[in-house]
C-alpha positions, 0 to 999 in steps of 0.5 A: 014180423020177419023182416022186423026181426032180420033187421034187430039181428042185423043190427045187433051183429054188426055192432059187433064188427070193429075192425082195425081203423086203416088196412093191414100189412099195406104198405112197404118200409118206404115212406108214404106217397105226397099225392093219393088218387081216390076212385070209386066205381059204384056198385061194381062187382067182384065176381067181374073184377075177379072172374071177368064176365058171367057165363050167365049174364053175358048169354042171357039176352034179357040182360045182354041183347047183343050177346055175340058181340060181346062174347067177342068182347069179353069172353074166354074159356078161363077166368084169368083171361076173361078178367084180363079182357075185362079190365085189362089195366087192372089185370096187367098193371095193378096185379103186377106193382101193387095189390087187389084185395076181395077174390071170395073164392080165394076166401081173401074178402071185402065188405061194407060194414053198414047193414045197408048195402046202398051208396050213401052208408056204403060212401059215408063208411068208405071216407069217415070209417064209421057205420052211421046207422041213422045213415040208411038210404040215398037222400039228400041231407048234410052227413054229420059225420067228419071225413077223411078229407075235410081232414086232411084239408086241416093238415099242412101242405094239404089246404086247399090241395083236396078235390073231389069230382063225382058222377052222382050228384049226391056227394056233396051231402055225403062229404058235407060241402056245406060244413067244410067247403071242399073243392067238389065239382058233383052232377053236371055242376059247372066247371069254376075254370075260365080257361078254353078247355073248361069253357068246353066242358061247361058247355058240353054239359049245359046244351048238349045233354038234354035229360040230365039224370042225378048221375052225369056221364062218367066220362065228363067227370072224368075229363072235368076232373083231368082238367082241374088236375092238369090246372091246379095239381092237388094232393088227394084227388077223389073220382067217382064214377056212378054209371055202373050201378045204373046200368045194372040197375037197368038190368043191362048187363052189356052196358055195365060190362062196357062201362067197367071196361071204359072205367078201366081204361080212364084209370089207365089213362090218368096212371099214364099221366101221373106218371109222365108229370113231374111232381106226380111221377113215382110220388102218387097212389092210387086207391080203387074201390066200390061203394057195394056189392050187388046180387049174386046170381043171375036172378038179383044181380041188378039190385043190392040192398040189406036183403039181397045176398052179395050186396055186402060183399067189395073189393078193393085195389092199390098201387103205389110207391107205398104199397107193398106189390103182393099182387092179387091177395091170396091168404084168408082174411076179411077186410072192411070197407070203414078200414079205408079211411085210415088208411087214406090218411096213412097212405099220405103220411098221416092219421085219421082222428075224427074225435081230435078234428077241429078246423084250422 
């Protein structure tokens, strides 16, 4: 009985929520960028991106075995050092030319707006700006909802200049591939490139990887979707990495730290090389987000969900020629995950109207 009078309030509040469709107080006077770099890092929390590593979780050896080691890692005595340690491409690049938005302590937040806290409503509500409530769990079936992408993909200079590359294997029902025939490589669903390189790839994920989850090896997708970019060079790029939230889903807080650490470094590394390729160089942003939050203390930080305390609450980072370099935001305000599908289009000089949608 409590638990059906919870979800009646929940649902009755959050349909209150109606924040502006794209982000405020974003981007600068220039003019948008010609490329966008989407990358979500599931179910990755903002205590971690903001504070580094918990004192709690890191010495604890039920959810860090090795905890020497990685208190040799990624621990220091102050926040701001423990965080550059971290996530040292975040804390040294991104605060410096562009902007990080959700440090709750700074009371500067970010929240989905679903009342579910999972990955498929967190995902629906990060690319169509709408909180589907019929849109409740993780399973397999085509979203009616239009996203920004398919969007965009109807604009000119924009078809067939979309790709989408995740870990989990779910996207293409989220971003509904079967309604608008996105470019999307999802799982260890094979590479359609014949070069040497892609040939690799194919062959890496069919005989080397013996027990195939729902969530392929973040670093392949990675490396699938460096090589689509280096071949074909789209516009808008969609990355997402899924190996986060399995490890805190294992309860492995040494692993899930890693993994951030790795995320960090694989977004560094494809900064590097847009910026070293012409046509990307100083003409492409970046977009980094989470698709949820997680438990906020040391007993449910593994899990998430509509009744655990924290799962709601993201983050979000930004950097480009477009964006105004305000570094980590300060002030107090709530922002809104729905808010970000707006402004990806806007981030690339257009506007987001799912009601005025219609295939070319």
């Amino acid at each position: 009985m409590k638990n059906s009078v919870l979800i009646c309030y929940l649902l009755i509040s959050t349909s209150f929520i109606h924040p502006p469709q794209k982000l405020p107080e974003i981007l600068s006077s220039a003019s948008a960028s010609e490329n966008l770099f989407i990358i979500i890092t599931d179910g990755f929390r903002w205590q971690e991106i903001f504070n580094g590593a918990d004192s709690l979780l890191i010495s604890n050896e039920t959810f860090t075995p090795d905890t020497a080691t990685l208190r040799s890692m990624y621990w220091a005595d102050t926040k701001e050092e423990r965080r550059k340690r971290l996530m040292p491409f975040f804390w040294n690049v991104i605060a410096k030319k562009g902007q990080l938005i959700g440090n709750r302590d700074l009371k500067n937040k970010m929240n989905v707006a679903n009342i579910y806290a999972v990955s498929y409503p967190g995902y629906n509500e990060i690319f169509t700006g709408t909180t589907d409530i019929n849109i409740s769990g993780n399973g397999k079936r085509n979203n009616p909802n239009i996203n920004v992408l398919e969007y965009l993909e109807t604009k000119d200079g924009f078809d067939d200049k979309v790709a989408v590359f995740s870990s989990w294997n779910v996207f293409p029902f989220i971003l509904n591939k079967e309604r608008n025939g996105l470019m999307m490589n999802s799982g260890y669903e094979q590479l359609d490139n014949k070069n040497c390189e892609a040939g690799m790839l194919n062959a890496v994920q069919e005989k080397a990887i013996i027990n195939k989850t729902a969530t392929r090896y973040d670093m392949l997708t990675y490396t699938s979707a460096k090589e689509y970019i280096k071949n074909n060079r789209p516009r808008v790029v969609v990355i997402g990495f899924g190996e986060t939230d399995d490890f805190a889903h294992q309860k492995r807080y040494d692993l899930y730290l890693q993994q951030a650490n790795q995320v960090d470094r694989m977004i560094g590394e494809l900064w590097h090389m847009v910026q070293t390729t012409p046509g990307y160089k100083n003409n492409t942003s970046f977009l980094i987000t989470t698709d949820h939050g997680r438990g906020n203390n040391s007993k449910h930080w593994s899990g998430h969900g509509i009744f655990i305390d924290g799962s709601a609450q993201t983050w979000l980072a930004m950097m480009g020629p477009g964006i105004e370099p305000l570094g980590e935001r300060t002030e107090k305000q709530k922002f809104y995950s729905k808010q970000i599908a707006g402004t990806i289009a806007n981030l690339v000089g257009e506007e987001f109207s799912s009601q005025s949608f219609s295939k070319k």
